[in-house]
N, C-alpha and C positions, 0 to 999 in steps of 0.2 A: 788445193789442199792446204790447210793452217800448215804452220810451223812446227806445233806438236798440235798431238792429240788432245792432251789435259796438259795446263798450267796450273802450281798450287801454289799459290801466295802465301808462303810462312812454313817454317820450317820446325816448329814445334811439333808436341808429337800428335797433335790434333792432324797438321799437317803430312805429318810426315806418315801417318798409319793410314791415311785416307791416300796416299799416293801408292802404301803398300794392296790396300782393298781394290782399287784400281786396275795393278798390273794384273793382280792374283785372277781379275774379272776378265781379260782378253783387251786390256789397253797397251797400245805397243809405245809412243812416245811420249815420258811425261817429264815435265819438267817443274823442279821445285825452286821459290827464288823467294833468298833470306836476305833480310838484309844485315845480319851479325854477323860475327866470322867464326860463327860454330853453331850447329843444330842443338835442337832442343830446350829451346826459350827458357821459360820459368822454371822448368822442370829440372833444371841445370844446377838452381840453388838451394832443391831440397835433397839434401844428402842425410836425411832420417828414410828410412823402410816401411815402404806402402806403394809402391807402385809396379806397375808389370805382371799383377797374376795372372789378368785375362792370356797373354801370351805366354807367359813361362813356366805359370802355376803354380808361383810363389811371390811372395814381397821382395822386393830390392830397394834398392836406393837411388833416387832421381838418375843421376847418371848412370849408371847400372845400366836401369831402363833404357836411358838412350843409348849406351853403346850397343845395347844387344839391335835397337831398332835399326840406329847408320847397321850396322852390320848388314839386315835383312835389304836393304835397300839399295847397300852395292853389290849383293849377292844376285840384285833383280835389277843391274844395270838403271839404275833411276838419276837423273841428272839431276845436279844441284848446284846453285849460283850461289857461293855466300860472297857477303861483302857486297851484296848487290841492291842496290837503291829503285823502288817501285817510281815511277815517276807518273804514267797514268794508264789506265784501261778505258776501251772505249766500247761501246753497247754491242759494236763489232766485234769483242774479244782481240783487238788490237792493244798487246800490252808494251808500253813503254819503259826500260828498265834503265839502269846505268852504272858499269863498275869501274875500275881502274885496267882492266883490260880491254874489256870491251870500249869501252867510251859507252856514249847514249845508244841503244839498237832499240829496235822494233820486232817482234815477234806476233803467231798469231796463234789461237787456241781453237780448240774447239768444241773445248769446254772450260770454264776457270774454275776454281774452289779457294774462295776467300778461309783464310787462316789462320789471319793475321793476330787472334787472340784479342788481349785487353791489356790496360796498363794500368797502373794505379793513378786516380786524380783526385784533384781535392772537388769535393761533392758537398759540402757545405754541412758535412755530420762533423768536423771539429772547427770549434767555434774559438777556439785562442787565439791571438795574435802573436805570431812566428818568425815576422820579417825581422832582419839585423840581428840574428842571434844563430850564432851556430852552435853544433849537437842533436837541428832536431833532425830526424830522417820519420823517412814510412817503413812501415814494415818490413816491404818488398826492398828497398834498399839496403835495409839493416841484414838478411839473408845475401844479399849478394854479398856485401861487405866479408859479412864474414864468412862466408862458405867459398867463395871464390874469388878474395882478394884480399883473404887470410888474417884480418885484424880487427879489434872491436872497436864499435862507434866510441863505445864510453865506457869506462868503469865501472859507475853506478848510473845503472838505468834504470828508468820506470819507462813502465808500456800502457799504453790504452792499446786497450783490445778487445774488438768485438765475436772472434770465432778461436779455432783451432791454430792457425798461424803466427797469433803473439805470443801463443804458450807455448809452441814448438820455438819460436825465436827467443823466448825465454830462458828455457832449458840449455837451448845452444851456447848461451852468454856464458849460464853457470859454467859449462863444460868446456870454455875456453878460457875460465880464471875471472871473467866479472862474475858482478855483485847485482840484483833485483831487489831495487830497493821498493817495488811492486808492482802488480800489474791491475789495474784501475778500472772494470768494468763498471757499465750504466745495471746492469739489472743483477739480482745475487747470480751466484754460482749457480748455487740449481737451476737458474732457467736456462744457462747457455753448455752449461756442463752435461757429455755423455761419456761413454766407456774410452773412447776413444782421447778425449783430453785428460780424462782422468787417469789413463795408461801414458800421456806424456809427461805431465807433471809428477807423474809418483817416486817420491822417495826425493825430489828435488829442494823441497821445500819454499817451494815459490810464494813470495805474500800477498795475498789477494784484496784488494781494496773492494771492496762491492757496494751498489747502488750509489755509486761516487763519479765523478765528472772532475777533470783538469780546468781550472777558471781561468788562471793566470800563471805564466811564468815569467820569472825573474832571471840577468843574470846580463853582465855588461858587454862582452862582446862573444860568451857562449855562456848557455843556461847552467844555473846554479842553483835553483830553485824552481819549485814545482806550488799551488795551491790549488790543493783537491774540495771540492764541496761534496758533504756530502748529502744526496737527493732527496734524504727522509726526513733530516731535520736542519737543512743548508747551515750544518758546520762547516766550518773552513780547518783545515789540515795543512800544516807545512811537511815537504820532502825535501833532501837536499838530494840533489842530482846532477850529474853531468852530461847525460845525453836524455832522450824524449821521442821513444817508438812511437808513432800514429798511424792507427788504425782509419785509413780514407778508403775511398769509392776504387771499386775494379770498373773499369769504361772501357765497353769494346771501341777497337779502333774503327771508324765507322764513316771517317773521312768519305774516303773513296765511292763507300757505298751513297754515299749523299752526292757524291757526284754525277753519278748512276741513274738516280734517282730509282734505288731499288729500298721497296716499303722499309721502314723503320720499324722494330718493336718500342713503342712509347716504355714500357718499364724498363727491357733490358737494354735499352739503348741501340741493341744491334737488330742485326738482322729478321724481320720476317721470314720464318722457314719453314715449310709442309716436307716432308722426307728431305731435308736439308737443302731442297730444291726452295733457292728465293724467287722473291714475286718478278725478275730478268729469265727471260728463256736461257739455258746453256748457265748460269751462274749458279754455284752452290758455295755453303757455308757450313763450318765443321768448327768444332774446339770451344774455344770462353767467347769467338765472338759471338756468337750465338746464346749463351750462357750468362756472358758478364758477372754479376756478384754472385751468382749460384754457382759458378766455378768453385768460390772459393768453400763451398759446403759438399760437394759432391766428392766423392770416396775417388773417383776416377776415370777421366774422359779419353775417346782415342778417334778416329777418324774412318774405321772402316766401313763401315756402313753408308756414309757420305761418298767415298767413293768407290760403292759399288754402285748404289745410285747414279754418280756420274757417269759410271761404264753404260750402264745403260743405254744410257743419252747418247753416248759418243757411240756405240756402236747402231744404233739405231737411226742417228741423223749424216754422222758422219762416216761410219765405215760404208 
């Protein structure tokens, strides 16, 4: 008999609701292994209200959400490794891990559920050169910063932005005493704008650059300057600035699975998945990797249904 029953790789809440669909199915041992030293991934840095209705019935706020989730999870005895480093998995569901208690160990499943979400990379949609100049961050950085390590990149920021995320980290700037010297999109407003950004910017005042492109920035050992072009009649625009939000690529982590050799999706980068079951017997995939940049437009992802699917499996091949 494996080690546990189900192993889930990541502890986001993609993760971590696909561990709760699981037990709710008749899965007796599962175990979750993060390698941060707290659950709840991305979801950690959005402390605006929009997530948790499917379960609660209402909106809350990123961590909200996840406290009520850890809750449901030590209330259903579900183990969790944080701090814990994936080191490899084999076709055998032989998972290799490694923490500062444990040292290196070996485990076995029998079934896995990859979890592991997406990260932000650069994908070659911003085209300035960035090396030797500090102030710039990505989007996803500038939300950690200041949502959970309490300080702002800059003062006077300008943002490229392509969705709903730069004008929530927009807003957030204002609301902690910086200044939006704009926020820089390729196509007008009305093409990228619905109710929903339009309910986060209101009453903010945010300045919106449209059908405009960042060419070049300036500035000697952190940026000072900004020049926008703009796309209709290639004017050039000066901003002065001191920091420079980028909007880049969400990329599922997909390592592993390459190791695997389990199908790739060519657009999203991750996984191939029919009922979250990948083209590996016994291996499933749940959350943004699966999703990659469509995460970042979709209203709200969770994992039960993934494993319930797994339960299946497991009680079918392995109970």
């Amino acid at each position: 008999m494996p080690s546990y029953d189900l192993i889930v790789i990541g502890a986001g809440i993609a993760g971590m609701t696909a561990a709760m669909g699981a037990v709710n199915s008749g899965v007796k041992k599962i175990l979750i292994i993060e390698k941060e030293y707290s659950v709840g991934g991305i979801i950690n840095q959005c402390i605006h209200n929009g997530f948790g209705e499917k379960f609660l019935g209402e909106k809350v706020t990123g961590p909200e959400y996840i406290d009520y989730i850890q809750k449901q999870l030590e209330k259903l005895s579900i183990e969790i490794m944080l701090n814990t480093t994936l080191l490899d998995v084999t076709r055998e569901k032989v998972i290799t891990y490694v923490n500062s208690d444990e040292g290196v160990k070996e485990v076995t499943a029998g079934a896995v559920i990859f979890a592991m979400g997406s990260k932000e990379r650069y994908s070659g949609n911003v085209v300035i050169p960035t090396n030797g100049i500090t102030g710039v961050f990505t989007i996803g950085e500038a939300h950690r910063i200041i949502n959970l390590e309490g300080y702002l990149p800059g003062r006077n920021t300008l943002i490229i932005a392509k969705d709903k995320w730069g004008f929530i980290v927009a807003r957030r700037l204002i609301i902690e005493g910086g200044n939006i010297e704009g926020v820089v999109i390729e196509n007008s407003y009305e093409d990228i704008t619905n109710s929903e950004i339009h309910n986060i910017i209101d009453g903010f005042h945010i300045p919106i650059i449209e059908n405009s492109r960042v060419v070049e920035i300036e500035g000697n050992t952190r940026i000072q300057k900004v020049k926008i072009m703009n796309l209709k009649d290639n004017k050039i625009e000066e901003k002065e600035c001191d920091s420079l939000l980028l909007s880049v690529g969400f990329i599922p982590e997909n390592s592993m699975l390459r190791k695997l050799k389990i199908d790739i999706n060519s657009e999203i980068l991750g996984p191939e998945v029919v009922d979250f079951k990948t083209s590996l017997d016994g291996f499933f995939a749940c959350g943004n990797i699966i999703y990659g940049e469509n995460a970042m437009y979709m209203q709200e992802t969770d994992g039960v249904e993934c494993g319930v699917n797994a339960a299946e499996y497991i009680k079918k091949y392995i109970y």
